[in-house]
N, C-alpha and C positions, 0 to 999 in steps of 0.2 A: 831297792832304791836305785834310779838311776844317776848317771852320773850327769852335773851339770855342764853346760857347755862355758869356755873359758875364752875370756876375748881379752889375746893372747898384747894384741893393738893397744887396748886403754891400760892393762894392765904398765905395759913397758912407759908409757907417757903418765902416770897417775903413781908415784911411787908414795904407799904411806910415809911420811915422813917422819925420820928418828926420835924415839925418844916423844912420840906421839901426846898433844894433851888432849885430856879424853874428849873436850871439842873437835879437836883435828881429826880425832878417830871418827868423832858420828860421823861429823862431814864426810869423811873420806866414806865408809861405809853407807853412807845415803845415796852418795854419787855411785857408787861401785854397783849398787843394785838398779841404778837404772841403766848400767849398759854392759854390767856382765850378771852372767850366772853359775859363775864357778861356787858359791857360798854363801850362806842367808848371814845375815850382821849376828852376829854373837849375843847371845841371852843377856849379858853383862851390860851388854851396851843397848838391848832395846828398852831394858830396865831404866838404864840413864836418860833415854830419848823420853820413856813417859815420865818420870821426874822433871826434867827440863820444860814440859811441854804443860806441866799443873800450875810450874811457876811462870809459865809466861801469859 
């Protein structure tokens, strides 16, 4: 497996914020995939996106 590349830039200006609610997490992780690739959004949370996505 390789290792993804990290963009070190979005990272330092995109800080998850504390104490995260799980909205703030998707958002943050929806954004983070479109301009890094250091990590794919967590099983946890892609679960929560298609939940979110049946009720809307």
């Amino acid at each position: 497996m390789a290792k993804s590349k990290l963009n070190y830039e979005w990272h330092l200006k995109n800080k998850m914020p504390a104490k995260a609610t799980i909205d703030q997490r998707i958002k943050w992780h929806l954004e983070h995939i479109k301009y890094c690739e250091c990590r794919e959004i967590p099983e946890k949370l892609v679960e929560e996106i298609k939940k979110k996505k049946n009720f809307h």
